[in-house]
C-alpha positions as CSV (number, residue, x, y, z in Angstrom):
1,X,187.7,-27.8,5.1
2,X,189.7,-30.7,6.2
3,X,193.5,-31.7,4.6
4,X,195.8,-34.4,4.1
5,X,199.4,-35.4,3.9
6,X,199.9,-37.8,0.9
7,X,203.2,-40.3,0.4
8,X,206.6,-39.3,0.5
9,X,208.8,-36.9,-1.5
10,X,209.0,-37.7,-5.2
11,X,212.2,-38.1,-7.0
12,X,212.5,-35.3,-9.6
13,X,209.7,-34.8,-12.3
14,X,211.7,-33.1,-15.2
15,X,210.6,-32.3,-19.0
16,X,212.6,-31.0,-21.9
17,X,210.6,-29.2,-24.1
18,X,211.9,-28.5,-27.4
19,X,210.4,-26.5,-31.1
20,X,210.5,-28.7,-33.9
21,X,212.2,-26.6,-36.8
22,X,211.4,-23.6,-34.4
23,X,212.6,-20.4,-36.9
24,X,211.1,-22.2,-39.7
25,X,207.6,-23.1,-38.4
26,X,207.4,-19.7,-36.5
27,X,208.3,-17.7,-39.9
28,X,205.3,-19.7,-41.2
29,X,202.9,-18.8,-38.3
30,X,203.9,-15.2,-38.7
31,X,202.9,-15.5,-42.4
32,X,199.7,-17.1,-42.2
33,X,198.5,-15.0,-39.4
34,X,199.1,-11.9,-41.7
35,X,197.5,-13.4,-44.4
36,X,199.2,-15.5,-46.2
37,X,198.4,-18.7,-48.2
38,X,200.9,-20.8,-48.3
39,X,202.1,-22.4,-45.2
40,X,206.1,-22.8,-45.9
41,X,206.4,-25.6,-43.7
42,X,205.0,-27.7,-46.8
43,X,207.3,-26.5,-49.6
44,X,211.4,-26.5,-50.0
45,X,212.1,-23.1,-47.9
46,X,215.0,-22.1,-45.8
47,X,215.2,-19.7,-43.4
48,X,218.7,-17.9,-43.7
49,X,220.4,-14.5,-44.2
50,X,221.1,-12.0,-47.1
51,X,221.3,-14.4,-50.3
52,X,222.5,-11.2,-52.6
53,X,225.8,-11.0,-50.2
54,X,226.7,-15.1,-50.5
55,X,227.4,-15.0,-47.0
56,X,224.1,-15.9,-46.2
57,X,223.5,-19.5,-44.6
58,X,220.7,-22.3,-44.5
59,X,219.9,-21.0,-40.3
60,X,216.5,-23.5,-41.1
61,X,214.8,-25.6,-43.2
62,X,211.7,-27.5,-44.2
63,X,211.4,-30.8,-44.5
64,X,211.0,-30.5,-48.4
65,X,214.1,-28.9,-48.4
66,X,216.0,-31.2,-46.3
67,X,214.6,-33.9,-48.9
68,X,217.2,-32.2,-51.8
69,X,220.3,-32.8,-48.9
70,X,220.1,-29.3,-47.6
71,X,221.8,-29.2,-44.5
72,X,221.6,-26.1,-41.6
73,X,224.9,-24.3,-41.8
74,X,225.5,-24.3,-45.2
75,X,225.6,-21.5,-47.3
76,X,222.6,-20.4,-49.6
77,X,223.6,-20.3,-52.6
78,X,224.8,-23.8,-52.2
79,X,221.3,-24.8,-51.2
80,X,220.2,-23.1,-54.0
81,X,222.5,-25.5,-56.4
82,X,220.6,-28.5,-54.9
83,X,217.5,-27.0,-55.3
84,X,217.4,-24.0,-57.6
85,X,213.4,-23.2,-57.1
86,X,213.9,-23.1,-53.4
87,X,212.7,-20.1,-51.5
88,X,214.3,-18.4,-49.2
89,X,212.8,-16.5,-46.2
90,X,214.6,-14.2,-44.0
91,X,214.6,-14.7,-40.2
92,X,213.3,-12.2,-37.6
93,X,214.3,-12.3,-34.3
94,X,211.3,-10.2,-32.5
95,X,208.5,-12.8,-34.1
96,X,210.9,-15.5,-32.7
97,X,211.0,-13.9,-28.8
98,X,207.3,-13.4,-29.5
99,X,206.6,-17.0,-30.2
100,X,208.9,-18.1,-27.4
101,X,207.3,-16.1,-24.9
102,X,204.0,-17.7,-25.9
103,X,205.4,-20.9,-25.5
104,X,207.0,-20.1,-22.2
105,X,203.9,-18.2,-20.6
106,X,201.6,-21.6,-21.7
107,X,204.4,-24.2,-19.6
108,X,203.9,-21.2,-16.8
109,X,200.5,-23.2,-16.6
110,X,202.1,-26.1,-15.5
111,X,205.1,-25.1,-13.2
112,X,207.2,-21.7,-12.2
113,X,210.4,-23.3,-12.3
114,X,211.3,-23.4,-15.7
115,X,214.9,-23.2,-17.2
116,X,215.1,-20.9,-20.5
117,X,218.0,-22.8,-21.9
118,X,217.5,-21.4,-25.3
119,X,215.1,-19.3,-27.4
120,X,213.0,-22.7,-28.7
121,X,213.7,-24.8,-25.6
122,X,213.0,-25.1,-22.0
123,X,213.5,-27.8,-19.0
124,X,211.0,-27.6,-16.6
125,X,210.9,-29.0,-13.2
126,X,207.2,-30.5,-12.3
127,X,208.3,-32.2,-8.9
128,X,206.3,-30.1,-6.7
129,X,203.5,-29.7,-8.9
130,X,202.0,-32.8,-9.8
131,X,198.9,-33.6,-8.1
132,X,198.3,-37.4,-6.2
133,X,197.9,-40.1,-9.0
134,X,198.8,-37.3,-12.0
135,X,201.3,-38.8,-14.0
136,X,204.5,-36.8,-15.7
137,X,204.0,-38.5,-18.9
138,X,200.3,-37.3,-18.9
139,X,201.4,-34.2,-18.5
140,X,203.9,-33.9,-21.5
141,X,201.2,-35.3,-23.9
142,X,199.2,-32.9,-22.8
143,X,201.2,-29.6,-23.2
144,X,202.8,-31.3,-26.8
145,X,199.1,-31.1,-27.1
146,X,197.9,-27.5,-26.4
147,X,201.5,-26.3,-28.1
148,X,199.8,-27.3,-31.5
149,X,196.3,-26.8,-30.6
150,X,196.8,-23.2,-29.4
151,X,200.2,-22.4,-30.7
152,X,199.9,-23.6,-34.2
153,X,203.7,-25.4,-33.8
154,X,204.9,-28.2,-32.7
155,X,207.3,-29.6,-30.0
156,X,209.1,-32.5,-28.9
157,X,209.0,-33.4,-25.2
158,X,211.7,-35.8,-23.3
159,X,210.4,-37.4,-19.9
160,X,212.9,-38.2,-17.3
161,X,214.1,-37.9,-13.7
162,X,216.9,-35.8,-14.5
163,X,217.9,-32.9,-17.4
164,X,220.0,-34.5,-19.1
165,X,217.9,-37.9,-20.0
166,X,214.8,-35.9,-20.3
167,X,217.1,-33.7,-23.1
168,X,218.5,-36.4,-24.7
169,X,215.1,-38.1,-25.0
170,X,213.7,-35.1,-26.8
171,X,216.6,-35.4,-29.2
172,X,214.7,-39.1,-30.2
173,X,212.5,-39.4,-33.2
174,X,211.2,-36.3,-34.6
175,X,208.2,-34.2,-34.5
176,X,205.8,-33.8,-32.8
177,X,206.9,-36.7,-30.0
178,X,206.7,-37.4,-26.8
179,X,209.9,-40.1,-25.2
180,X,211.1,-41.2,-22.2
181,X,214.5,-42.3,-20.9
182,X,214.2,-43.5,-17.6
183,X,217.5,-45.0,-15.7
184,X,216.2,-48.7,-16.5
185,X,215.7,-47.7,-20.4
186,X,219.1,-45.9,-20.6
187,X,220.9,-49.4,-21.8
188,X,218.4,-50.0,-24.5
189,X,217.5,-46.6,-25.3
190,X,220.8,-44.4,-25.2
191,X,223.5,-47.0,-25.2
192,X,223.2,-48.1,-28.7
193,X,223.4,-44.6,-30.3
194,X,226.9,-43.1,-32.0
195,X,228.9,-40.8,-29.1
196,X,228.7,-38.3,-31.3
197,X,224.8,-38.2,-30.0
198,X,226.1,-37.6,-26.5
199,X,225.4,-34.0,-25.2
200,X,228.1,-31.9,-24.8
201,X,230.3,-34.1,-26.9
202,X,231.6,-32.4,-29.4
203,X,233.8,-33.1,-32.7
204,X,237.4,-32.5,-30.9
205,X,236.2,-35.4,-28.8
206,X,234.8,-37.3,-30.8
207,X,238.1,-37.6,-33.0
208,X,239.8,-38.7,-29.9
209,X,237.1,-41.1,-28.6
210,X,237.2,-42.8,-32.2
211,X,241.4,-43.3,-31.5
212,X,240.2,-45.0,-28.7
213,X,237.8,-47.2,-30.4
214,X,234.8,-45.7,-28.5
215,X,232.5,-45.4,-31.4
216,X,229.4,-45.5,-28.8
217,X,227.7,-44.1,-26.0
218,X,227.8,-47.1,-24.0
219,X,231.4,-47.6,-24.9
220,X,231.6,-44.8,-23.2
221,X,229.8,-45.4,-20.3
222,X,231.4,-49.2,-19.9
223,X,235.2,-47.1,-20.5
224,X,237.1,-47.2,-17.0
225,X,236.1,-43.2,-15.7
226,X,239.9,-42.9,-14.5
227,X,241.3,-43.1,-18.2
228,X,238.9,-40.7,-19.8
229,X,239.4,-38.3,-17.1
230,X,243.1,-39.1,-17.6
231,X,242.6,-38.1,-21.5
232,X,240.1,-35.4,-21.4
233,X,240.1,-33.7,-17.7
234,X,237.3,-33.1,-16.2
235,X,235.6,-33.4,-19.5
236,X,236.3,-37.1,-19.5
237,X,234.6,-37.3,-15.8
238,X,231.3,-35.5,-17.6
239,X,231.3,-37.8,-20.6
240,X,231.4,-40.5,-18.5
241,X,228.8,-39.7,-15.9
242,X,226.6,-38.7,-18.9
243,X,227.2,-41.9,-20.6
244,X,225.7,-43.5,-17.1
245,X,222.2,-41.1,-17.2
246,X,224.1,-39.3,-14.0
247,X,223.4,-35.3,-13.7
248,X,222.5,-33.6,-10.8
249,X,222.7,-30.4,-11.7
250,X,219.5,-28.3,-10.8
251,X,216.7,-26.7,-13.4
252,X,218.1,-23.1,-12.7
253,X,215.0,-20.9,-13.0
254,X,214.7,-17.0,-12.8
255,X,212.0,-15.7,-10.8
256,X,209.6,-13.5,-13.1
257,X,206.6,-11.7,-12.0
258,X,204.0,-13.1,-14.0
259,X,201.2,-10.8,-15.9
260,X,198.5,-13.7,-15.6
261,X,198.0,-17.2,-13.7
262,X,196.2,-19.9,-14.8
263,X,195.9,-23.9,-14.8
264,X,193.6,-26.2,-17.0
265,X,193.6,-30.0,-17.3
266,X,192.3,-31.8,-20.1
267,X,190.0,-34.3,-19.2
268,X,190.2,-38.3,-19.6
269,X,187.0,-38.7,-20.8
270,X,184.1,-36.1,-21.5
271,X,182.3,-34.6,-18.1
272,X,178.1,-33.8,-17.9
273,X,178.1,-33.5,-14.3
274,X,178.6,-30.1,-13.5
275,X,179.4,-31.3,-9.8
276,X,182.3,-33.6,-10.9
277,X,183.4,-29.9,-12.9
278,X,183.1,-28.1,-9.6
279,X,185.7,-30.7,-7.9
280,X,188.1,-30.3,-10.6
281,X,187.2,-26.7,-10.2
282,X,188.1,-26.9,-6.7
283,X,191.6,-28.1,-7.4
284,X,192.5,-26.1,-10.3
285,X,191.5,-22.7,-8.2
286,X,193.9,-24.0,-5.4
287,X,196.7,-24.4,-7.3
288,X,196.2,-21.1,-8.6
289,X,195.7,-19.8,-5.6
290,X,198.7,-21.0,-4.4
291,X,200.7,-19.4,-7.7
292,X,199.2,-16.5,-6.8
293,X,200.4,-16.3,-3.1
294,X,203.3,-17.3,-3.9
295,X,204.5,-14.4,-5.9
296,X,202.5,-12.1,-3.4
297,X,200.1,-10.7,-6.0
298,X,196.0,-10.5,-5.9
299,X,193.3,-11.0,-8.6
300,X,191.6,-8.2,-9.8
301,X,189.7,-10.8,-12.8
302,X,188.6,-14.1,-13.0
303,X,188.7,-16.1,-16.0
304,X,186.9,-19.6,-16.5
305,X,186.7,-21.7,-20.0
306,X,185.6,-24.4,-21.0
307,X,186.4,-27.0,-24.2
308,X,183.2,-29.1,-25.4
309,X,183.7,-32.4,-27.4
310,X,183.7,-30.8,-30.4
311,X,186.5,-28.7,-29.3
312,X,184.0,-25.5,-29.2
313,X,185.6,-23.0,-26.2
314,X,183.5,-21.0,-24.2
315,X,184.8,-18.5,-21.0
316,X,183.3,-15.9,-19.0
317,X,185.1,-13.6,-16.9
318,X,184.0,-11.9,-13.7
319,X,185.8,-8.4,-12.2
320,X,186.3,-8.9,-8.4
321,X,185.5,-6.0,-6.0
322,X,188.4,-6.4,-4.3
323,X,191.4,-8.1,-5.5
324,X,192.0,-11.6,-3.7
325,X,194.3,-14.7,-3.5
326,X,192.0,-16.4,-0.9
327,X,191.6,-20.0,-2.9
328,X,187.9,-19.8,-1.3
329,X,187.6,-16.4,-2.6
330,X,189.1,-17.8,-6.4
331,X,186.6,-21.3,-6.3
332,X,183.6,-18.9,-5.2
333,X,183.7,-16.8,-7.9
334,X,185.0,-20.0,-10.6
335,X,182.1,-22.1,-10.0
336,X,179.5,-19.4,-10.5
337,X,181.5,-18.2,-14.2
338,X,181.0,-22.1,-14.6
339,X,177.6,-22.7,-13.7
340,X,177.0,-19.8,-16.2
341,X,179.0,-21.6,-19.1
342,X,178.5,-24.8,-18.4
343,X,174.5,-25.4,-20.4
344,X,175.0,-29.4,-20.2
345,X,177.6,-29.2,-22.0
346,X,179.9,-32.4,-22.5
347,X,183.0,-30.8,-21.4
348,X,186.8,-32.0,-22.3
349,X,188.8,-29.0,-21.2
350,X,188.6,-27.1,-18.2
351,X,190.6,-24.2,-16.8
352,X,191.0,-20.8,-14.6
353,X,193.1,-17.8,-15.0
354,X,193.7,-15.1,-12.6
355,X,193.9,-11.7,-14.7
356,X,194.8,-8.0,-14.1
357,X,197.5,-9.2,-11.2
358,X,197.9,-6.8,-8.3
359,X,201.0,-6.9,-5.7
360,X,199.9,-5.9,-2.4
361,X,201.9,-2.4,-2.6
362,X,198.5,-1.5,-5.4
363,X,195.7,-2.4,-3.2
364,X,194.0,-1.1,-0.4
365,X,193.4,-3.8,1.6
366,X,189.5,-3.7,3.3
367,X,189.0,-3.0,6.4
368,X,186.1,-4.8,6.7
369,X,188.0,-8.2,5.8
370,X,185.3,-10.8,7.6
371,X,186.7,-13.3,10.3
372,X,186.4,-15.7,8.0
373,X,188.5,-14.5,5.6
374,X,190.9,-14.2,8.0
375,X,190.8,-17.4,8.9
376,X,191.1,-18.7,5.1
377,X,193.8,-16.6,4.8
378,X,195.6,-18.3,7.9
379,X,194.8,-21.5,6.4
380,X,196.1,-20.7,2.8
381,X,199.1,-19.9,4.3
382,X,199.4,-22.9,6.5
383,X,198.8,-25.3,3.5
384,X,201.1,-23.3,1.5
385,X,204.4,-23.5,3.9
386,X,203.6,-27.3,4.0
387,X,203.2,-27.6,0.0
388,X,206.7,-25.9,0.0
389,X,207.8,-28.3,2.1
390,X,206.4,-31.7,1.4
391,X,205.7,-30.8,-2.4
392,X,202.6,-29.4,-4.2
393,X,201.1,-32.9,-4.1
394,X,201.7,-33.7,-1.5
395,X,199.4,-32.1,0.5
396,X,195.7,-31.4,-0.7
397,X,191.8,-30.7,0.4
398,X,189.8,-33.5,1.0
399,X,187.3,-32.2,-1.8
400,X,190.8,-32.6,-3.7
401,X,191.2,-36.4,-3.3
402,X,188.1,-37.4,-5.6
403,X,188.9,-35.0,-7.9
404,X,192.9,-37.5,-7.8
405,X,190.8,-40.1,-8.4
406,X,188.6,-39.2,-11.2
407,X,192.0,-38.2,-12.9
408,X,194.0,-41.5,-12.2
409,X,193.2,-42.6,-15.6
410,X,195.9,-43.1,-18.0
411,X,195.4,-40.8,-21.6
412,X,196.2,-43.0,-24.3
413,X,199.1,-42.3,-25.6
414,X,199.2,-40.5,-28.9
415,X,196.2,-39.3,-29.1
């Protein structure tokens, strides 16, 4: 099995991922899937505390509610003079971890390094894990996809090189949206807005910026750095380099041991040919493999599904004998679960998940492993040290590169 060395380092691949009215829409989910009717996303509703005590306050709100001027902060019984047939929901915290952690474990799919920086939003840091010819956009249409396919909420999603343009473009038009702000879009895109829209510019400032006559973002960023920073400290240095789409700052992720490993890819365009499915195949079980490896843990289960045209899903799962993170050993054992699903389908979806995770202190290693395991093992491990190097990428099989071509096809957008 022959390999290649692809272009040159990327710059940084980052997304912001944020939930859209998160307590609100995740109080409704909880609702529905216990039997409610009424989805309260589509009447006046706020989420908030005890109305009984008047210290309650609007935490959420629908966009029904926001219609009457509710505003999130407020206190209830205010709310409740706007709109006096306006129902009122209290929030729970363990639904809202739950939901999160559904959310999180589904961007898992895409990349380990992912920044929790709050309960409803997440950056995540796709550099070394797009494949040759994948595109990051692609990718953030796609998982704003599979949020409200699978999820039953929605998200917005910023596309940038950095965090902060790729936060401050998922502040843009609301929900359900995908944006970019790229350094060459950051003088039509960001510049015009009010500096009050700045992140981490806050109301002290602001009243100090407006003494100024900085009403702007791009006032800001067109201020001389030396006099903010002589006005506001280091602060002044931030808003400025802000202003400019400057941040370096890294996507600071914590290493968790994951309970499952998995990849899919929504297709371009619907697939018959089972042998163009065992190519993607191919590449899916090697990044998994990699995932896998990477955390030092073996696959006791293999799962494969499928999504038809008709958005139908079918999977099949297969016990190993012997748990494994050989990507040989992964493709083997996918492409026979998919030659059992697959019955001509026209298939839209794809995707693999390593279940029932093993780390190498709960197996007993065989000691029968063949030579050529041992050799695909040596060769897993090879690629992998160079993946870490050169990026995920970067480096792939030659079975690999058809499979980059075949996906080189821009999604429209929207869809």
């Amino acid at each position: 099995m022959f390999y290649y060395m692809v272009g040159d380092i990327m710059e940084k691949q980052i997304l912001h991922v944020d939930v859209n009215n998160a307590f609100l829409s995740w109080t409704a989910i909880e609702r529905l899937e216990n039997g409610e009717e009424i989805d309260i996303r589509t009447i006046p509703a706020v989420i908030g505390g005890d109305e009984s005590s008047r210290h309650g306050v609007v935490l959420a709100k629908s966009m029904q509610a926001k219609q009457f001027g509710i505003k999130t902060g407020e206190p209830i019984y205010q709310a409740r003079k706007k709109c006096p047939y306006i129902q009122v929901f209290q929030g729970n915290y363990d639904n809202y971890r739950k939901y999160s952690e559904k959310l999180y474990n589904l961007l898992l799919e895409y990349t380990d390094r992912i920044e929790r920086f709050s309960i409803d939003e997440c950056f995540m840091d796709l550099t070394l894990f797009l494949r040759k010819n994948e595109k990051l956009i692609d990718k953030a249409y796609e998982i704003k996809r599979r949020v409200k396919e699978e999820l039953g909420f929605t998200v917005n999603v910023g596309v940038s090189t950095n965090k902060l343009l790729a936060k401050m473009a998922s502040d843009f038009e609301k929900p359900d949206k995908v944006h970019t702000l790229f350094k060459e879009e950051i003088q039509n895109k960001m510049w015009p807005l009010p500096a009050s829209e700045l992140f981490m510019v806050g109301k002290g400032s602001i009243s100090k910026l407006q003494q100024l006559g900085i009403k702007t973002i791009g006032d800001i960023a067109k201020c001389d750095k030396n006099m903010l920073i002589k006005k506001f400290g280091k602060h002044g240095k931030m808003m400025w380099e802000y202003a400019n789409g400057i941040d370096e700052s890294e996507v600071v992720y914590v290493q968790e041991t994951p309970k499952c490993i998995g990849n899919s890819i929504t297709l371009p365009r619907d697939v018959y040919n089972i042998s163009k499915l065992n190519e993607i195949l191919l590449a899916l079980s090697e990044q998994v493999g990699f995932r896998l490896r990477k955390y030092k843990l073996f696959a006791g289960v293999i799962n494969v599904q499928i999504k038809t045209k008709e958005f139908n899903t079918y999977s099949h799962q297969r016990k190993l004998e012997t748990p494994t993170n050989v990507t040989k050993e992964i493709y083997i054992t996918a492409k026979q679960l998919l030659e059992e699903l697959h019955k001509n389908r026209a298939v839209r979806l794809i995707g693999i998940r390593a279940d029932k995770l093993y780390n190498e202190n709960e197996i007993q290693m065989s000691l029968f492993d063949t030579i050529e395991n041992k050799k695909q093992e040596r060769l897993d491990k090879t690629m992998d040290e160079l993946k870490k190097k050169y990026g995920y990428g970067k480096i792939t099989r030659a079975g690999e590169m058809k499979v980059n071509n075949m996906l080189n096809i821009r999604k429209e957008k929207g869809e």
